[in-house]
N, C-alpha and C positions, 0 to 999 in steps of 0.2 A: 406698336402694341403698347399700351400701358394699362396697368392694373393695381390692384393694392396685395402685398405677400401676407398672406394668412398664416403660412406658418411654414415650416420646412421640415424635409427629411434626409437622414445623413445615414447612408447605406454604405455598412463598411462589412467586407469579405474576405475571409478568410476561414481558417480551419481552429478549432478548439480543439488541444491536446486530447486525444484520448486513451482512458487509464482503465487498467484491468490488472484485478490480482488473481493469480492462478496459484492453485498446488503442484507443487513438482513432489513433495512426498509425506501424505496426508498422517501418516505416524511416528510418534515418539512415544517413548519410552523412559520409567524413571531407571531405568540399567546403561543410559547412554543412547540411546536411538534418537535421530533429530528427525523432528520435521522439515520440511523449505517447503516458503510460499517465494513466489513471482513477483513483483510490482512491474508493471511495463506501460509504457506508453509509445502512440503513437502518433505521428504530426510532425509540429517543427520541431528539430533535435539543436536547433543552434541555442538555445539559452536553458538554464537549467529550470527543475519545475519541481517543486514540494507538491508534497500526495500525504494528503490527510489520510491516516488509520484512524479506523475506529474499529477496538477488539470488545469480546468478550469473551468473560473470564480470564483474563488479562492474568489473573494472578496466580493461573494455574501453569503456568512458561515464563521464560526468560527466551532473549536470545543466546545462542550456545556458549557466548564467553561471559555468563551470568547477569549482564543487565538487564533493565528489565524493558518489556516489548515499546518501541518506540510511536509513539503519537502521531509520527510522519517522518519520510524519508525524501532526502534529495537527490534527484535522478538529475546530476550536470550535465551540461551541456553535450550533445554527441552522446552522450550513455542512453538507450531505449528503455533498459531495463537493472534490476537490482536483485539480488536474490536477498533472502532472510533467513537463518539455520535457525529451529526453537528447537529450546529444551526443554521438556518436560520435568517441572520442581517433584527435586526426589525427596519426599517429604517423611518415606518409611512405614507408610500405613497403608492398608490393604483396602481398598477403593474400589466403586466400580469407574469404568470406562469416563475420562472425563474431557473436556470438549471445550478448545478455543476456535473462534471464526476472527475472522479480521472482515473488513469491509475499506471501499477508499471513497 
């Protein structure tokens, strides 16, 4: 058989981590009450994997020990998932209902 190679293809298989954030407790409060969201993935667990956030209203929580909401988190190696406690910034003034989402 002889011919001339036009061009090739390189078929590589495997799995893409898959990342989901859930609410475990969609309320907080400026009196103390946290919220917790989820990050969790599934797939390979042998190497560790950064999970882009992206919030809004960002500026209306912290996480519970006052920093402020992080831009991504690292799920190491063997860890599936991460939890995250928000607080709701006690600012003193009388508001209505206000509203973070995260997205990954």
């Amino acid at each position: 058989m002889s011919g001339e190679l036009m061009g090739w293809t390189l078929d590589v298989f495997g799995t893409q981590p898959g990342v989901s954030v859930s609410v475990l407790d969609g309320s907080a409060s400026e009196a103390g009450d946290l919220a917790e969201v989820a990050i969790e993935r599934s797939g390979d667990l042998s190497k560790p994997l950064t999970v882009e956030l992206n919030w809004t209203n960002a500026q209306e929580a912290t996480l519970s020990d006052g920093s402020p909401l992080p831009s991504s988190v690292v799920l190491a190696a063997g860890k599936a998932s991460v939890s995250l406690s928000l607080a709701a910034i006690a600012d003193g003034l009388e508001e209505p209902t206000e509203f973070v989402s995260v997205s990954s």
